[in-house]
N, C-alpha and C positions, 0 to 999 in steps of 0.2 A: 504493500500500500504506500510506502515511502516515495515509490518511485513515481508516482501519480503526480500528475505539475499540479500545480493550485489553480489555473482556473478550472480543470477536470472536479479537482475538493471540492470546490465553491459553485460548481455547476444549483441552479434552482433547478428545486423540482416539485415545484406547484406556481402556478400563476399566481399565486399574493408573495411568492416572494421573488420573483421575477423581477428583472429592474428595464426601465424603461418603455417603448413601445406602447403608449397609455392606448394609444386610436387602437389597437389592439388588444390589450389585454385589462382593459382601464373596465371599469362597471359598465362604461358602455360598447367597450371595444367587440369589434370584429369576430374575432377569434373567440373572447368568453364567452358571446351570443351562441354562436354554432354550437359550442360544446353545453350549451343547457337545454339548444334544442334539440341538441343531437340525443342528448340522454329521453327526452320522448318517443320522438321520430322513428332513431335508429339509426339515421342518414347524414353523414358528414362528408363534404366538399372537398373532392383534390384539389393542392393549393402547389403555389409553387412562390418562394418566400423571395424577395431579391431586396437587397442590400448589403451595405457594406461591410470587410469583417470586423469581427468581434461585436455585432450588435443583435445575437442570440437568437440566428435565424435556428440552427441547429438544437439549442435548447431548447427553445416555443413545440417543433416537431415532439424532440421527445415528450415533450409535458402534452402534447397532446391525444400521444401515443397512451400515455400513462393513464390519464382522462378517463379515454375511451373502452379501456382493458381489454383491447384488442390484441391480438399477437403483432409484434414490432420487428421490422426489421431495417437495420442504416446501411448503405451503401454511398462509396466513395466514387464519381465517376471516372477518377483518377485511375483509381488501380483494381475496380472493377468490369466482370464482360457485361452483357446484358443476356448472353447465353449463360452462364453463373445465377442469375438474377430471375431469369425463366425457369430454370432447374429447381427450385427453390418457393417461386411461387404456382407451380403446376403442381402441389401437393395437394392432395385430397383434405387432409390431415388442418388446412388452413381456412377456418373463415374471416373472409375480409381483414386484411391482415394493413395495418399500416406501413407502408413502406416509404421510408426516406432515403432520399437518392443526392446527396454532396455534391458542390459544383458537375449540375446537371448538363449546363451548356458545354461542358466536354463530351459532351454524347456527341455524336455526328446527329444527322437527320435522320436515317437508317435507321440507327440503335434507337432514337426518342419514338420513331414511329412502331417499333416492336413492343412499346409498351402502350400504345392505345389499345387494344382489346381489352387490355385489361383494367384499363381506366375505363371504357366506355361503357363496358359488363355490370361496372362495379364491383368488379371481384379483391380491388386493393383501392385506397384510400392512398393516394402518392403525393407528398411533401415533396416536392423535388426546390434547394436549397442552390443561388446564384446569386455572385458578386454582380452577373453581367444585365443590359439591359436586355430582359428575357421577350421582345418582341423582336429582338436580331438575333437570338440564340437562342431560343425555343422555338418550336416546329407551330403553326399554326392549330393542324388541329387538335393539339394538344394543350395548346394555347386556351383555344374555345371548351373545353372539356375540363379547364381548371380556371378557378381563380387566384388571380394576381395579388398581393399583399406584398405592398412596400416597405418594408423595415427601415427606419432613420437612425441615422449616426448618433450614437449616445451623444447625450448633453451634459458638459462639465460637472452638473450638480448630479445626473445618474451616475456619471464616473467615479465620483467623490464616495456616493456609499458604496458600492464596489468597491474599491479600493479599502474605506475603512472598513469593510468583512474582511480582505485579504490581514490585514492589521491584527485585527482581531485574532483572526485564526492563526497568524504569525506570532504573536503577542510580541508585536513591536508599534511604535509610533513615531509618525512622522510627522514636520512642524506644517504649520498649515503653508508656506511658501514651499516646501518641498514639494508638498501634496499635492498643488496646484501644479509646480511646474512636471511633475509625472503626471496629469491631467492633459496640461497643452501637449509634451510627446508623444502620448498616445494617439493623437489624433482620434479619437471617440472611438480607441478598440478595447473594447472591455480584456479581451487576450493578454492584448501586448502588457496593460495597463498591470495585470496580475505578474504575467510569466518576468515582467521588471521588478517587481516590489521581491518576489520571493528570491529572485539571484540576486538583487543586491544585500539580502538577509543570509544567504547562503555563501554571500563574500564575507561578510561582516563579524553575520550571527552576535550582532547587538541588538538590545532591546529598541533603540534608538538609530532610526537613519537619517541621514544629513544629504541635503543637495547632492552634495560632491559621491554619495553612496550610488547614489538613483543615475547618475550622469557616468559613472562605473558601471555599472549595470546596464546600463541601455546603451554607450558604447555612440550611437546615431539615432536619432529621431526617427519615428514612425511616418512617415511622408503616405498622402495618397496619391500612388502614382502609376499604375498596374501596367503591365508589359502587352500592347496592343488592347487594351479591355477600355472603356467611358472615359475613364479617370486620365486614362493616357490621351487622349482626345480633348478631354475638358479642358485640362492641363496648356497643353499646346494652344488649343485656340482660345486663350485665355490672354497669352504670350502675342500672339498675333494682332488680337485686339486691341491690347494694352498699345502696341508700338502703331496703329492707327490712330488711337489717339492721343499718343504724342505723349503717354503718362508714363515716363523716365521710371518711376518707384514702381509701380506695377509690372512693367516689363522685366525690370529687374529682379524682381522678386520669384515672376512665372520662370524664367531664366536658370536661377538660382537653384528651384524645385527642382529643375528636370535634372540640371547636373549629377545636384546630393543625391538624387534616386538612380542615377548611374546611365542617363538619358545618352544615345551615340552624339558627342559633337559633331560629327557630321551632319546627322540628320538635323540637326539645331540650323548649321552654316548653311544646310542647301532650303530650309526653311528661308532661312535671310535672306537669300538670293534670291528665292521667289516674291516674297514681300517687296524686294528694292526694285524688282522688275515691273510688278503687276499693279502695286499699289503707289509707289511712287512713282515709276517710271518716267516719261519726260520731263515731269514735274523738276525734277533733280539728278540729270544721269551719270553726278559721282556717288549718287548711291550706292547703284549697280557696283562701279569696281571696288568701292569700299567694300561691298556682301563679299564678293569675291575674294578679296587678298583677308577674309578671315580664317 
């Protein structure tokens, strides 16, 4: 059990102790509706969760697997097949099983499509869990056969009790400007925000951690910046806009992002090129060979 990280410890497993996601799990949310109607009915909705990590798409599944008292089963689309995943749910032995399926948009179109019969049967209840925007990387009609629920980036004050559980359960404490600044690193990943606190305890293993602990520990900031996925997109044309208009701080700053996340300078420099060609172009044509000699 030792080897277990602490946000696996600290995982909730009921909705009142669930942190964040209110439009979801709040007295009127989403999610608690289904599951008290489902307890009538019988009948609960494939969902498929999209947002970003560490904000408890993977949790919400199991607690609603748990709800349900269904038979459960989590799948990684990483490092599982969907022949694996057929084999498994073509059991006699299985009713209506919940199945959650881990960064689903690694499925190809193929493999998503080998799982509507049995979303459309009804014969599994599928959570299928994505960082990505799941109307570019989910299948349509799979799309239409589930509902979308968009999970939002924790907010400094849900991060704050998270954090003070991990404390707790470390029995250490941290001063409230540490706390904070292991808040702003995480960038609203409840993950990162743990698996930091516990190694800089496991550097320390003081009752008390100091800045300089947590900046040991984390080593580089949590950046959202994903490799071809939104974020990497946003990112960029954030950069672009910024140098339309003309705001030196902003450009600098989207700039800066893409580096520390380990962004190709090239793709940055032939970025520039195209910017000094297309948007300024005649306007200015030492642009251009400025972009160029970068």
């Amino acid at each position: 059990m030792e080897n277990i990280p602490l946000p696996e410890k600290l995982r909730p497993k009921t909705l009142n102790s669930f942190v964040g996601q209110k439009h979801l799990v709040g007295k009127n949310g989403v999610v608690r509706k289904l599951l008290i109607n489902q307890s009538t009915n019988h009948s609960f909705p494939s969902l498929i969760f999209w947002g970003p990590p560490g904000s408890g798409k993977t949790t919400l599944a199991r607690i609603i697997a748990k709800v349900m008292k269904r038979p459960y089963f989590e799948f990684s689309a990483v490092d599982t097949s969907i022949k694996e995943i057929s084999k498994i749910l073509k059991s006699d032995q299985l009713i209506s099983p919940v199945v959650v399926i881990d960064e689903i948009h690694r499925f190809n179109k193929a493999q998503q499509a080998k799982l509507l019969p049995y979303v459309e049967r009804g014969d599994i209840t599928l959570i299928g869990a994505t960082t990505e925007n799941p109307s570019f990387e989910v299948i349509s009609p799979l799309m239409s056969r589930s509902r979308v629920l968009v999970l939002e980036q924790l907010t400094s004050k849900e991060l704050a009790t998270i954090i003070k559980r991990g404390e707790k359960y470390l029995k250490v404490k941290l001063s409230k400007d540490t706390r904070n600044f292991l808040i702003e690193a995480s960038n609203g990943d409840a993950r990162v925000a743990l698996l930091v606190l516990e190694i800089a305890f496991q550097l320390t293993r003081s009752s008390t951690l100091s800045l300089s602990d947590i900046e040991q520990a984390l080593q580089r900031r949590q950046l959202g910046f994903d490799k071809k996925g939104e974020e990497y997109y946003n990112v960029i044309s954030a950069y672009i806009k910024s140098l339309r208009a003309s705001n030196v701080d902003a450009a600098l700053y989207y700039l800066a992002r893409m580096v520390e996340a380990g962004q190709d300078p090239l793709y940055i420099a032939r970025r520039m090129v195209v910017f000094a060609s297309e948007d300024i172009g005649m306007a200015n044509p030492n642009a251009l060979l400025m972009a160029n000699e970068v």
